[in-house]
Gaussian input, Z-matrix of N, CA and C with variables (Angstrom, degrees):
# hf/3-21g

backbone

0 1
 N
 C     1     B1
 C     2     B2     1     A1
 N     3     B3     2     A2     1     D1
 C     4     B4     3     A3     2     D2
 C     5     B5     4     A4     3     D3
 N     6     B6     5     A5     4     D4
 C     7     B7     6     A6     5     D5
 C     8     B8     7     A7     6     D6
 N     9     B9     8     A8     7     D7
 C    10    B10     9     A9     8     D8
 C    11    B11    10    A10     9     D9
 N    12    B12    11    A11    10    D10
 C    13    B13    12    A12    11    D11
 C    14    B14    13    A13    12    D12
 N    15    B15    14    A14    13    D13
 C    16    B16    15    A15    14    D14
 C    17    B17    16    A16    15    D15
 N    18    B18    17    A17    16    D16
 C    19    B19    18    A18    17    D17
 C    20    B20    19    A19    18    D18
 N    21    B21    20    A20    19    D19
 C    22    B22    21    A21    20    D20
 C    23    B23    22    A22    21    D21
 N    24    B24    23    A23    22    D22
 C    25    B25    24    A24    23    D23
 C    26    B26    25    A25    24    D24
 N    27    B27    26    A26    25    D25
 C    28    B28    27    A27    26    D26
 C    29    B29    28    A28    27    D27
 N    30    B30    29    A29    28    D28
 C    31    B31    30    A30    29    D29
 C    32    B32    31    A31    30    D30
 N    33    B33    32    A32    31    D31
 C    34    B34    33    A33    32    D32
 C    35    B35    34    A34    33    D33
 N    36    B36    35    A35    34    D34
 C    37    B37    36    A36    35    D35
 C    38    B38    37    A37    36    D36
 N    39    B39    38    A38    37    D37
 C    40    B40    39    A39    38    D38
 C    41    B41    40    A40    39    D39
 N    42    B42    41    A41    40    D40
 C    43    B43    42    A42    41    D41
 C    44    B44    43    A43    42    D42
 N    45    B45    44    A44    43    D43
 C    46    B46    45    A45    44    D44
 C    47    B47    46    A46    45    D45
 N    48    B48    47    A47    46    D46
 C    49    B49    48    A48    47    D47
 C    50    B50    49    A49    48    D48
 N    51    B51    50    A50    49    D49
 C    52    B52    51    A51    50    D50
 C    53    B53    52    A52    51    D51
 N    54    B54    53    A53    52    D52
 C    55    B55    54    A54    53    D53
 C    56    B56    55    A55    54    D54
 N    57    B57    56    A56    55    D55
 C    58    B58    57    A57    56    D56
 C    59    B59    58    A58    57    D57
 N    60    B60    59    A59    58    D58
 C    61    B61    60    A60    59    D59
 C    62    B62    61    A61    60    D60
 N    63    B63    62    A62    61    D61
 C    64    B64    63    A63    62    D62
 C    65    B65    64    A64    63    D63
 N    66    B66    65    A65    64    D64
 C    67    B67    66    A66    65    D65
 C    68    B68    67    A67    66    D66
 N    69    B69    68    A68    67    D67
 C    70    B70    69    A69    68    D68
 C    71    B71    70    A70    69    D69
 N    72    B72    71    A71    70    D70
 C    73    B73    72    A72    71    D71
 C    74    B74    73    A73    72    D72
 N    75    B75    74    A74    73    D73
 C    76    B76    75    A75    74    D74
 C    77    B77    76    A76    75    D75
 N    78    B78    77    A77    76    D76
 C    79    B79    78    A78    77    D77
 C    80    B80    79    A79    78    D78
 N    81    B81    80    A80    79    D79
 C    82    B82    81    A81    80    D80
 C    83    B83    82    A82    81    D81
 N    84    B84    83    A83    82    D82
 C    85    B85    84    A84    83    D83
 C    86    B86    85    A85    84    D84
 N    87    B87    86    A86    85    D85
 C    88    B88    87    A87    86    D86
 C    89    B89    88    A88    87    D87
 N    90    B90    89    A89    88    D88
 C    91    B91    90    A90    89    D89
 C    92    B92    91    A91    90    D90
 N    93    B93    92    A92    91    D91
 C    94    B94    93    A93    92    D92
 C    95    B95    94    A94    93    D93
 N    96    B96    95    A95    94    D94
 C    97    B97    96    A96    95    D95
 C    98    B98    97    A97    96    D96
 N    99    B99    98    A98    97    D97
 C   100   B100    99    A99    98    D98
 C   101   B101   100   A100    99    D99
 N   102   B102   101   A101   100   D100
 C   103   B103   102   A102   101   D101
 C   104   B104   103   A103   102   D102
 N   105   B105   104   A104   103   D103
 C   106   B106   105   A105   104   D104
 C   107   B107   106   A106   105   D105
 N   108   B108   107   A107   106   D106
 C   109   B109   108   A108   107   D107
 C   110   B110   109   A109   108   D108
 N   111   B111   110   A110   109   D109
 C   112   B112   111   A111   110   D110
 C   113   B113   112   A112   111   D111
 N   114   B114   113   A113   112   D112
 C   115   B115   114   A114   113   D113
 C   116   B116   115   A115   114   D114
 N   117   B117   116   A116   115   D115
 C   118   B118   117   A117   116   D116
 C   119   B119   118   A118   117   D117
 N   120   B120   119   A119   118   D118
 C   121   B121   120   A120   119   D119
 C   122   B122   121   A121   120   D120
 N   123   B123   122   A122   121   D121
 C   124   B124   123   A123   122   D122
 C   125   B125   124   A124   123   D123
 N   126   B126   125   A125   124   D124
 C   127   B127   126   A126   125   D125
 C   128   B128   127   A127   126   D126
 N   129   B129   128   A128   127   D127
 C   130   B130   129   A129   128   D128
 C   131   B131   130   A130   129   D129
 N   132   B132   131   A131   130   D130
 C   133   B133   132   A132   131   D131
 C   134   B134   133   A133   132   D132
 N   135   B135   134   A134   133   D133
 C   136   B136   135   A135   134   D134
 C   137   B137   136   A136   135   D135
 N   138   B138   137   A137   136   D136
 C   139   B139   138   A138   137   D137
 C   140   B140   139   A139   138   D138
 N   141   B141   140   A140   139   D139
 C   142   B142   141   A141   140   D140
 C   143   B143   142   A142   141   D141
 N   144   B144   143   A143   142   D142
 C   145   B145   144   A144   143   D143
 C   146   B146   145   A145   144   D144
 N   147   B147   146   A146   145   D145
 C   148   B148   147   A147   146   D146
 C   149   B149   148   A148   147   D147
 N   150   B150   149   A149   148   D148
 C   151   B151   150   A150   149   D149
 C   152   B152   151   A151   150   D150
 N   153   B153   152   A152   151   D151
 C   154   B154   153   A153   152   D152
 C   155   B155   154   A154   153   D153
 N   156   B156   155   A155   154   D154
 C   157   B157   156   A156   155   D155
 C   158   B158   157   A157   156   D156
 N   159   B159   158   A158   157   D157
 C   160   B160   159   A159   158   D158
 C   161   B161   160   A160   159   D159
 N   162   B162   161   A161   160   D160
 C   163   B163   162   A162   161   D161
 C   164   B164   163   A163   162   D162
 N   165   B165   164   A164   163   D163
 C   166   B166   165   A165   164   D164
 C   167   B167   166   A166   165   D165
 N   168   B168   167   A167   166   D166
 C   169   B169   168   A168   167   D167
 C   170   B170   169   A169   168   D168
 N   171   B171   170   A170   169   D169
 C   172   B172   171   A171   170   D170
 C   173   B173   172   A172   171   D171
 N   174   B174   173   A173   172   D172
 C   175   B175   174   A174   173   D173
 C   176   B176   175   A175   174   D174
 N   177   B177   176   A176   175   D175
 C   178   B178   177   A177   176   D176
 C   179   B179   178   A178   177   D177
 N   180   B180   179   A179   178   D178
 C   181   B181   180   A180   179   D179
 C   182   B182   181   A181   180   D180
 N   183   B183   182   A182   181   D181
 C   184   B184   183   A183   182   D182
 C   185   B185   184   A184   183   D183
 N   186   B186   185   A185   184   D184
 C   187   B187   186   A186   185   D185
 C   188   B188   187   A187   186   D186
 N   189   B189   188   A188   187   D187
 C   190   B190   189   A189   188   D188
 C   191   B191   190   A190   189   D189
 N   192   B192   191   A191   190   D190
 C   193   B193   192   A192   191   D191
 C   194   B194   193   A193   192   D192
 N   195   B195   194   A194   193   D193
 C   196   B196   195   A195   194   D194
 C   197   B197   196   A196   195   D195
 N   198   B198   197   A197   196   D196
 C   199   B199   198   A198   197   D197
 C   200   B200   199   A199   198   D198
 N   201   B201   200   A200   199   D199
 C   202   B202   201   A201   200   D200
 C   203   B203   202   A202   201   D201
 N   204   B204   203   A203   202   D202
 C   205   B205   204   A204   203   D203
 C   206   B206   205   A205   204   D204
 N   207   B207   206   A206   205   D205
 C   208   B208   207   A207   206   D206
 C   209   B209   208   A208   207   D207
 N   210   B210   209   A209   208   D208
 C   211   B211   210   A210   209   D209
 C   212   B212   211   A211   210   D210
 N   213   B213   212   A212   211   D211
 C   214   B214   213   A213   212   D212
 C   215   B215   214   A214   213   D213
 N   216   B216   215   A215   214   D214
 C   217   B217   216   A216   215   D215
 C   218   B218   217   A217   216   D216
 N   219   B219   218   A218   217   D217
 C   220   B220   219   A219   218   D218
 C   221   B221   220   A220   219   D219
 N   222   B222   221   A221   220   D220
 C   223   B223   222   A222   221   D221
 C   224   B224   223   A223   222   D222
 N   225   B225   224   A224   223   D223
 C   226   B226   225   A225   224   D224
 C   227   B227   226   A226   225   D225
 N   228   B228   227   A227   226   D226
 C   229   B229   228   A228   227   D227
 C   230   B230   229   A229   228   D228
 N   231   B231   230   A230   229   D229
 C   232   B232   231   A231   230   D230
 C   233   B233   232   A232   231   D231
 N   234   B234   233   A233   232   D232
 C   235   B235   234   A234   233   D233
 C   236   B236   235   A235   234   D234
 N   237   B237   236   A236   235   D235
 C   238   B238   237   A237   236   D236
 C   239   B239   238   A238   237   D237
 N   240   B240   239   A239   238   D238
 C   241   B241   240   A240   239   D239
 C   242   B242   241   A241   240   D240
 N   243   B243   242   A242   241   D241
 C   244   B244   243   A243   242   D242
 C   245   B245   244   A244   243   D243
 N   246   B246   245   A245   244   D244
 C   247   B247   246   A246   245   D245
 C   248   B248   247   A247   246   D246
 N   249   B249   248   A248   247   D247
 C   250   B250   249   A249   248   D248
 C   251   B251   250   A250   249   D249
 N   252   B252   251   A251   250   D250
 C   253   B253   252   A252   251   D251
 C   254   B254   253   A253   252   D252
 N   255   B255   254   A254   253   D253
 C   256   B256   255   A255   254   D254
 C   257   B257   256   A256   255   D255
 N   258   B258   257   A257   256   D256
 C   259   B259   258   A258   257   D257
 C   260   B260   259   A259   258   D258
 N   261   B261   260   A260   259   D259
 C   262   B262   261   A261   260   D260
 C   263   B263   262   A262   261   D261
 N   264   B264   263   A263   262   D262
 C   265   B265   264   A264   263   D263
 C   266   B266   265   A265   264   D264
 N   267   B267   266   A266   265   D265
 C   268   B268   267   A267   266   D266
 C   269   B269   268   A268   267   D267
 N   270   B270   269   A269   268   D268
 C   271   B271   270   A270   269   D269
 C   272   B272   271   A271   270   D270
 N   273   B273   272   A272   271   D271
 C   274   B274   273   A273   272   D272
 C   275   B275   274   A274   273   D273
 N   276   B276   275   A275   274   D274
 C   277   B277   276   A276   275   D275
 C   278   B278   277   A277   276   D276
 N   279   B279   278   A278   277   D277
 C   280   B280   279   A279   278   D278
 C   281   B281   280   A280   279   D279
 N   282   B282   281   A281   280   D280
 C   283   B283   282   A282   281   D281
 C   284   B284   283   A283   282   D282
 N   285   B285   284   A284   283   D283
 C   286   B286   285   A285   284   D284
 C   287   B287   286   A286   285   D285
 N   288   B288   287   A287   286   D286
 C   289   B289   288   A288   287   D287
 C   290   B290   289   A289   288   D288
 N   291   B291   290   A290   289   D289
 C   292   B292   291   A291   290   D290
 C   293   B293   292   A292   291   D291
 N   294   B294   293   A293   292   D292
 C   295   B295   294   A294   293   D293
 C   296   B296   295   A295   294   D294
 N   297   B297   296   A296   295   D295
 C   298   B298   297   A297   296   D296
 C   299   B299   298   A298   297   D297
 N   300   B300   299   A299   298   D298
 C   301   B301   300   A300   299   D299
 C   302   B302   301   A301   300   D300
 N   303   B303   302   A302   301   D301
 C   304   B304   303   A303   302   D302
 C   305   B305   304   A304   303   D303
 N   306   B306   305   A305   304   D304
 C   307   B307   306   A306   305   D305
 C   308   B308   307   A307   306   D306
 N   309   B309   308   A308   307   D307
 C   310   B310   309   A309   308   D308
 C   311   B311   310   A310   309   D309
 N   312   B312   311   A311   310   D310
 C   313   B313   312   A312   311   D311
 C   314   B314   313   A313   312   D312
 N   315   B315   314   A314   313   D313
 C   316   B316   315   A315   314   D314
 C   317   B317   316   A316   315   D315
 N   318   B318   317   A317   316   D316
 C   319   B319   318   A318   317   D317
 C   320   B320   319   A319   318   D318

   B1=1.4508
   B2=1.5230
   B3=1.5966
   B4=1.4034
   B5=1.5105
   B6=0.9931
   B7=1.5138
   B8=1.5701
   B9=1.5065
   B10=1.5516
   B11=2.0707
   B12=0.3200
   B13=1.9649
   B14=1.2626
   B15=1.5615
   B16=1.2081
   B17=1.6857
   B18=1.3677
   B19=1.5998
   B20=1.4328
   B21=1.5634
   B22=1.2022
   B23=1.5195
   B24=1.2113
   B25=1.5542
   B26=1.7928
   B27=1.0882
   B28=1.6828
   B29=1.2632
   B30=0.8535
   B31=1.7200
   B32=1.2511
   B33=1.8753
   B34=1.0375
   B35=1.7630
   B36=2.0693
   B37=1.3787
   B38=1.4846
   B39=1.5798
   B40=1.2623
   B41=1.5120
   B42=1.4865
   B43=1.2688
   B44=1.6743
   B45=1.5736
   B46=1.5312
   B47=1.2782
   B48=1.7889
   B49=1.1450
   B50=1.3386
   B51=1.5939
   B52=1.3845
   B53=1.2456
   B54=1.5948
   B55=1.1472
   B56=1.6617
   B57=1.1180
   B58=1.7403
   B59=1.1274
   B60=1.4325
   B61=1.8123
   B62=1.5329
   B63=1.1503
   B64=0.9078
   B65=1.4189
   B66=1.7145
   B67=1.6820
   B68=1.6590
   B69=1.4051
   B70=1.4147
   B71=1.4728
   B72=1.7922
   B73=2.1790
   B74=1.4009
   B75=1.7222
   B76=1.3949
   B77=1.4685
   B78=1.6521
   B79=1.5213
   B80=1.5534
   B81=1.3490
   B82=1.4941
   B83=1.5188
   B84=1.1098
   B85=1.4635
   B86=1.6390
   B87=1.1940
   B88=1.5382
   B89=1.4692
   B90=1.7905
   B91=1.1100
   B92=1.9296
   B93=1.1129
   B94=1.1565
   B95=1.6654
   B96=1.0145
   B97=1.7481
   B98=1.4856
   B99=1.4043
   B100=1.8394
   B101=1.7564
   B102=0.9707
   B103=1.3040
   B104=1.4053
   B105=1.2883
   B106=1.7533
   B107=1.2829
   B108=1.8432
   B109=2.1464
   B110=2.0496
   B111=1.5535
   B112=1.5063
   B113=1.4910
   B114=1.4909
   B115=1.5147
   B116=2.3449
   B117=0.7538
   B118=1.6932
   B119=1.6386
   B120=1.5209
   B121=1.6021
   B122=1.8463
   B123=1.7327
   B124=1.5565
   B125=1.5366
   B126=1.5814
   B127=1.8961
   B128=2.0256
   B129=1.6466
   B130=1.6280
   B131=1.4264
   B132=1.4749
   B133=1.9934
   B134=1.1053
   B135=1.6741
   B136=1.6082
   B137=1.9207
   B138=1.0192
   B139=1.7958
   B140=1.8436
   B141=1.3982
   B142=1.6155
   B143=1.7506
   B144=1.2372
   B145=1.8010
   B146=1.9261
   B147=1.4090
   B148=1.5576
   B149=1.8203
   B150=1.2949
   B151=1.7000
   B152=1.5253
   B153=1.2429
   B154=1.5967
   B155=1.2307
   B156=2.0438
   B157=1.5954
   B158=1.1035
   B159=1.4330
   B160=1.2763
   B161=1.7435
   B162=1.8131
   B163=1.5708
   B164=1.5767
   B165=1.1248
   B166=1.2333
   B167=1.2951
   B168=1.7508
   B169=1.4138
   B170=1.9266
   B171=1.4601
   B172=1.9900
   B173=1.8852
   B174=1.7418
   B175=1.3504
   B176=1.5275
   B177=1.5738
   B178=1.3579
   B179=1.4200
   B180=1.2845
   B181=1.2987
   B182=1.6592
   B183=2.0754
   B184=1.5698
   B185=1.3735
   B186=1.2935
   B187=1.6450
   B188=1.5343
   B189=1.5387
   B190=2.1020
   B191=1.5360
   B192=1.7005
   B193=1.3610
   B194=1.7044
   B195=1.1110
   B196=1.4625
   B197=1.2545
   B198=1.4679
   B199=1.6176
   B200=1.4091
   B201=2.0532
   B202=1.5372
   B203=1.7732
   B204=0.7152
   B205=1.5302
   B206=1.6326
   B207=0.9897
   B208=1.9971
   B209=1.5238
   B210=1.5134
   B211=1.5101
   B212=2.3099
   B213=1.2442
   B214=1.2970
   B215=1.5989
   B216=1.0503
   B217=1.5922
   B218=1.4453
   B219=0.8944
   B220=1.3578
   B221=1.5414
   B222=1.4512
   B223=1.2426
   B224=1.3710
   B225=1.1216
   B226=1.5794
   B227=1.9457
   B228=1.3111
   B229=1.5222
   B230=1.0910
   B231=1.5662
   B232=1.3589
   B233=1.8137
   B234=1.3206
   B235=1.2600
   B236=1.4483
   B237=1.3802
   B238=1.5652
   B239=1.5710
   B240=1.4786
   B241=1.5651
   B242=2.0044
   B243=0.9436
   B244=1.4636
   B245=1.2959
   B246=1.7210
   B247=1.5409
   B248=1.4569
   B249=1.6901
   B250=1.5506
   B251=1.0946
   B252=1.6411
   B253=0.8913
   B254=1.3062
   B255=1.3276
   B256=1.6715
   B257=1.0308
   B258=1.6518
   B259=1.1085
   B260=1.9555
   B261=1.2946
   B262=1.5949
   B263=1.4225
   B264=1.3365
   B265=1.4454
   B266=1.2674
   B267=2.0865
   B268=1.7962
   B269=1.2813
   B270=1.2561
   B271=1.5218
   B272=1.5889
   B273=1.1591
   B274=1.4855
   B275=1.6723
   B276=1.0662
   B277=2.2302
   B278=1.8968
   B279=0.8291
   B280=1.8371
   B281=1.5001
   B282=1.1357
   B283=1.1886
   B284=1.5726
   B285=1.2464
   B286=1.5320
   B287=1.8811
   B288=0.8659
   B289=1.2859
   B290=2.1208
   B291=0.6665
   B292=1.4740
   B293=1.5731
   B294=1.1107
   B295=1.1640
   B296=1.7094
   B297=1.2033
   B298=1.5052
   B299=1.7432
   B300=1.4499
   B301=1.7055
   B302=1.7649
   B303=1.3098
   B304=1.2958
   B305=1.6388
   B306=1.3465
   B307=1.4486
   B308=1.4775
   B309=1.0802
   B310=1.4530
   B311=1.6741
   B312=1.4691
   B313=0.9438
   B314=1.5596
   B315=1.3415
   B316=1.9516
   B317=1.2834
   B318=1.4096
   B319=1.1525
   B320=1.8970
   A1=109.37
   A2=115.98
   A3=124.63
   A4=92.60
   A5=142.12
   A6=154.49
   A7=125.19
   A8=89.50
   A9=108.15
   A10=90.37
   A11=114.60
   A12=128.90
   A13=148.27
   A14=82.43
   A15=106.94
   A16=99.57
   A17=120.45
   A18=122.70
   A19=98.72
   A20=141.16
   A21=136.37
   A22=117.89
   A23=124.74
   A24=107.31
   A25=129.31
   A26=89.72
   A27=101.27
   A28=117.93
   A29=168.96
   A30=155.88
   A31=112.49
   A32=116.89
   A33=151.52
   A34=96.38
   A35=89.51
   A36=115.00
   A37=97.55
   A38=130.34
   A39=137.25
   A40=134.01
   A41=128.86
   A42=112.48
   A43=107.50
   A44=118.29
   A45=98.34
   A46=97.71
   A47=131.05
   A48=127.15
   A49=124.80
   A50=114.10
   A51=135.25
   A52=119.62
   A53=120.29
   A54=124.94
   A55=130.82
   A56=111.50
   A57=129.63
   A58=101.62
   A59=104.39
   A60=143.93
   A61=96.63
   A62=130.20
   A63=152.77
   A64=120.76
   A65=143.59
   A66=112.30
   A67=123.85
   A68=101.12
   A69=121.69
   A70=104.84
   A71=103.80
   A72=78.08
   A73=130.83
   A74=113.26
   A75=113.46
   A76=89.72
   A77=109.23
   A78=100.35
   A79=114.95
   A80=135.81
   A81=144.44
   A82=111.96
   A83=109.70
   A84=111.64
   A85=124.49
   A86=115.71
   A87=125.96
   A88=114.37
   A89=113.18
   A90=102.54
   A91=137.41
   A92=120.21
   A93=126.43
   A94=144.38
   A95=118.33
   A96=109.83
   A97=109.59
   A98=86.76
   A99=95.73
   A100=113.39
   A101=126.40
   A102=124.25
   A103=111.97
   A104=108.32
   A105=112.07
   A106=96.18
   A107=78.92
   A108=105.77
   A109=65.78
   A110=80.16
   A111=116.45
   A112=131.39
   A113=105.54
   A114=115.31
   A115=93.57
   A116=132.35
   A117=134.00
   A118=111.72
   A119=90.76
   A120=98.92
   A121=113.74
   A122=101.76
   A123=77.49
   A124=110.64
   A125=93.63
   A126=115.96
   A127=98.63
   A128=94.11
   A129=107.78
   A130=93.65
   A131=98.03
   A132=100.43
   A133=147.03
   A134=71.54
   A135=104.18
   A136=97.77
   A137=104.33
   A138=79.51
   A139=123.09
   A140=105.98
   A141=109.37
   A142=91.98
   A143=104.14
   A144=120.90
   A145=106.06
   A146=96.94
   A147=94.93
   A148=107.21
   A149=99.74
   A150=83.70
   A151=99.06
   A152=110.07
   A153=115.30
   A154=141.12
   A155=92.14
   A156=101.68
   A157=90.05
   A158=152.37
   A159=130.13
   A160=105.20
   A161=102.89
   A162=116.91
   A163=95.11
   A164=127.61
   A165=112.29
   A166=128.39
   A167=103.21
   A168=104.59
   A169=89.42
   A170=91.25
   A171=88.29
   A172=102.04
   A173=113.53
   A174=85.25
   A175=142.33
   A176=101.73
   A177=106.32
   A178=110.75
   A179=123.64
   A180=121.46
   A181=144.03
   A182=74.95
   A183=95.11
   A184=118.73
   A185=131.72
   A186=128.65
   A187=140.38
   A188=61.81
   A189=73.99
   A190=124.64
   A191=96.02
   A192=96.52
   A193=101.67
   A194=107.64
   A195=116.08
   A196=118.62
   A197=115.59
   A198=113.23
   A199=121.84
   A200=104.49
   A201=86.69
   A202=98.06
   A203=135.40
   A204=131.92
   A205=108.07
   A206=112.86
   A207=137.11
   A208=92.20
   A209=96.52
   A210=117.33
   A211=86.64
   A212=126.03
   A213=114.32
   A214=111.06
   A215=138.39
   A216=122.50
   A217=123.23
   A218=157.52
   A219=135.95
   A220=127.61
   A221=103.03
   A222=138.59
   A223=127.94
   A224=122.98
   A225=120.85
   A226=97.20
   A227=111.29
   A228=108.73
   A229=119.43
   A230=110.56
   A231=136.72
   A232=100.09
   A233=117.02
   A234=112.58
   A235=132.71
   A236=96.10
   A237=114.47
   A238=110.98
   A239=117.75
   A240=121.70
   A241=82.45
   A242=116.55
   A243=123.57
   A244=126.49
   A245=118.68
   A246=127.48
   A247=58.91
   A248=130.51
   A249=133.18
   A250=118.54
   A251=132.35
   A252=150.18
   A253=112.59
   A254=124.37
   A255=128.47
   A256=116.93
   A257=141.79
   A258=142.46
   A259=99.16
   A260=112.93
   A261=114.82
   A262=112.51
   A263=100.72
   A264=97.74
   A265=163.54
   A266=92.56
   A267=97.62
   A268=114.15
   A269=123.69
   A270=111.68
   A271=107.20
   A272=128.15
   A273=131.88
   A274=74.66
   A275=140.40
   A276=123.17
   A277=85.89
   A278=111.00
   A279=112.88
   A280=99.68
   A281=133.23
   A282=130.17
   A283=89.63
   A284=143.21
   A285=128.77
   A286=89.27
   A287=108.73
   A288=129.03
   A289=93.19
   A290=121.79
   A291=119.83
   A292=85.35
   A293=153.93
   A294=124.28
   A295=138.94
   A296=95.81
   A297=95.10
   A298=80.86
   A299=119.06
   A300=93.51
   A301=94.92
   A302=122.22
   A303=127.34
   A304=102.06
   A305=117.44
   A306=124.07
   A307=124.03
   A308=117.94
   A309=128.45
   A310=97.21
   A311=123.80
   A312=155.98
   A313=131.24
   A314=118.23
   A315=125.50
   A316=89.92
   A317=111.62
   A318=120.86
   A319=109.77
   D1=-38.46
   D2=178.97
   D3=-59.30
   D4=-103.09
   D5=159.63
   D6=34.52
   D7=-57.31
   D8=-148.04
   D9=-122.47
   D10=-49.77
   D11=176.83
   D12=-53.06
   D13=-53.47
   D14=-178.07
   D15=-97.46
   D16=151.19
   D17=-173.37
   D18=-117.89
   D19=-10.74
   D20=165.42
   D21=-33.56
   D22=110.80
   D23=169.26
   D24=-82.33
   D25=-11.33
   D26=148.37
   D27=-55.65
   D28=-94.39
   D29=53.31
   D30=125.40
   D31=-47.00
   D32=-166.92
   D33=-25.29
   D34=-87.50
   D35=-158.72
   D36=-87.93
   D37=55.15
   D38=146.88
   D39=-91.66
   D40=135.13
   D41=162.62
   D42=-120.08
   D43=-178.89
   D44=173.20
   D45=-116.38
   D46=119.81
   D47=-172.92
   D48=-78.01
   D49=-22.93
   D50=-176.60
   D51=-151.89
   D52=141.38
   D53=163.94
   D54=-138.76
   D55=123.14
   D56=177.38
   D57=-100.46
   D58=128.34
   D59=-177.08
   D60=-103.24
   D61=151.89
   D62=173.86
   D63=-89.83
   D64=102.12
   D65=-173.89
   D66=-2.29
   D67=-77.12
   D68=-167.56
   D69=-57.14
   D70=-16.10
   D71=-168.90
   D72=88.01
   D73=-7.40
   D74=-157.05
   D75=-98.26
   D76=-34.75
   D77=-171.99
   D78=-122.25
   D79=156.57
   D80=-157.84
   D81=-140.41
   D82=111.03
   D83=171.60
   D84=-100.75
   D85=88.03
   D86=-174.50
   D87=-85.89
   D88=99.55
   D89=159.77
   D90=-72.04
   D91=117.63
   D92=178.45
   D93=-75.10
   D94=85.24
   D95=-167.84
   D96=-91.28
   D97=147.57
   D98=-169.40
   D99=-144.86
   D100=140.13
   D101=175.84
   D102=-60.70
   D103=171.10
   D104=-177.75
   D105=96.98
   D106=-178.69
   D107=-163.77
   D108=-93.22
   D109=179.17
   D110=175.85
   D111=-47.93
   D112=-46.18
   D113=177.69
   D114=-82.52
   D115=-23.71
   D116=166.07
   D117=-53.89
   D118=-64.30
   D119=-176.27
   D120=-58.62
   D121=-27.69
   D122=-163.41
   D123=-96.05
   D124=2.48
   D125=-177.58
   D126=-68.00
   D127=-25.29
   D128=179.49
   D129=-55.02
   D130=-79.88
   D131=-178.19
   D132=14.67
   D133=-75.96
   D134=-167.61
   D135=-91.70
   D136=-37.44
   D137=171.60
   D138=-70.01
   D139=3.79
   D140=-169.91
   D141=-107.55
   D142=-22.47
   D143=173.40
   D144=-70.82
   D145=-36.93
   D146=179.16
   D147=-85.33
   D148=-12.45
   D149=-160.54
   D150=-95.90
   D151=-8.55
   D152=175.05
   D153=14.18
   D154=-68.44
   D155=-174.13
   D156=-90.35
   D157=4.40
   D158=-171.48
   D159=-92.10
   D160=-27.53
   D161=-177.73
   D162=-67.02
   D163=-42.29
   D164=-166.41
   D165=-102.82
   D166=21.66
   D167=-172.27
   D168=-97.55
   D169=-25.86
   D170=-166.78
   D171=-83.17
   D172=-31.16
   D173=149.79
   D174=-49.51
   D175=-47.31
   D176=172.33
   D177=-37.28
   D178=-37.36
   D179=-165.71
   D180=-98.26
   D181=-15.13
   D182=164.09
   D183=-116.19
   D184=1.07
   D185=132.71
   D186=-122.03
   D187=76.24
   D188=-179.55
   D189=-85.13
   D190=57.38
   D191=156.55
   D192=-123.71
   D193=14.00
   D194=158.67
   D195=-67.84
   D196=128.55
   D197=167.06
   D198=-59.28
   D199=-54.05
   D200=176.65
   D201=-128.85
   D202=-165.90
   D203=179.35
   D204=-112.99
   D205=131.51
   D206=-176.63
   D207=-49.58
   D208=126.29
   D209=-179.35
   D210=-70.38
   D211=156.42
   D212=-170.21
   D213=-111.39
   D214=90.56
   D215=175.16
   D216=-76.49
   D217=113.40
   D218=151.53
   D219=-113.27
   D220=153.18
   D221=-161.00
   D222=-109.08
   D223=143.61
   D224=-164.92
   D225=-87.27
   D226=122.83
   D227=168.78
   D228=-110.24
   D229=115.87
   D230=-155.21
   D231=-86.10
   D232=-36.99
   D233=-173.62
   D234=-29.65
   D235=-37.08
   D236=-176.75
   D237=-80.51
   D238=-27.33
   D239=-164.40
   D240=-85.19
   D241=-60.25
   D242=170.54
   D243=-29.82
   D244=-37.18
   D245=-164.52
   D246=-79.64
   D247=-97.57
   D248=-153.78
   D249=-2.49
   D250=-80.02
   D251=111.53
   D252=49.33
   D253=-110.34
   D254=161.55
   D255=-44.81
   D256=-26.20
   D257=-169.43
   D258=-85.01
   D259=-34.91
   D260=169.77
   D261=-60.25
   D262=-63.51
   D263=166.95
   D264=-12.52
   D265=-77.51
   D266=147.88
   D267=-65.95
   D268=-23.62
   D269=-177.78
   D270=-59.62
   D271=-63.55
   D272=-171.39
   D273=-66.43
   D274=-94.02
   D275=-152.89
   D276=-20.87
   D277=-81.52
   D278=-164.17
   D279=-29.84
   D280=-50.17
   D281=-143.60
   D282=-94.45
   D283=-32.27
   D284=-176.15
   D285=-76.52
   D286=-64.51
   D287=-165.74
   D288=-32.61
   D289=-23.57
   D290=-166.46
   D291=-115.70
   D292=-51.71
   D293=136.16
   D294=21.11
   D295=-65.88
   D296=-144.85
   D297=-126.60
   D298=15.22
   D299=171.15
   D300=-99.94
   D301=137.68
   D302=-178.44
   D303=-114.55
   D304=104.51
   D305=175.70
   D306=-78.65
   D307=116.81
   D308=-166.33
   D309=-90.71
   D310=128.79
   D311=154.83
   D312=-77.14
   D313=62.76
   D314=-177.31
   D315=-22.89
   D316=165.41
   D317=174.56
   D318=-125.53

């Protein structure tokens, strides 16, 4: 629906990685990951923040065995900028680290 539906071009390079329901169902917390620096990703947000009633009019429409349809929040999900992140990291630790081991060869 993100993909194909929605005409935001913000929106584009989004997926929704997680989602929390509320007991009642009334409200939904969708975390969102998106490519890009920081001010990109949260321009994602906020265009999935603007398209809202439009997300929840086509739920309304494709599970209607819902009483009422999930008020929509979403959230920036950092997890993924984070795996990156540490994954740069040890990479550069590995990379000094091989550096500076000098292997001695007996003769």
């Amino acid at each position: 629906m993100m993909l194909t539906e929605i005409k935001d071009p913000r929106v584009r390079l989004a997926s929704i990685s997680r989602v929390r329901v509320s007991p009642d169902l009334r409200e939904a917390w969708l975390a969102v990951s998106a490519l890009g620096d920081d001010p990109d990703r949260q321009k994602v947000v906020d265009g999935l923040g603007h398209a809202e009633g439009y997300l929840r009019a086509q739920l309304g429409r494709r599970l209607e065995n819902l009483r009422s349809v999930p008020r929509l929040h979403f959230e920036l999900d950092e997890s993924i900028a984070y795996s990156v992140r540490v994954s740069t990291l040890l990479r550069d630790l590995a990379g000094e680290g091989a550096a500076e081991v000098v292997v001695e060869v007996p003769e």
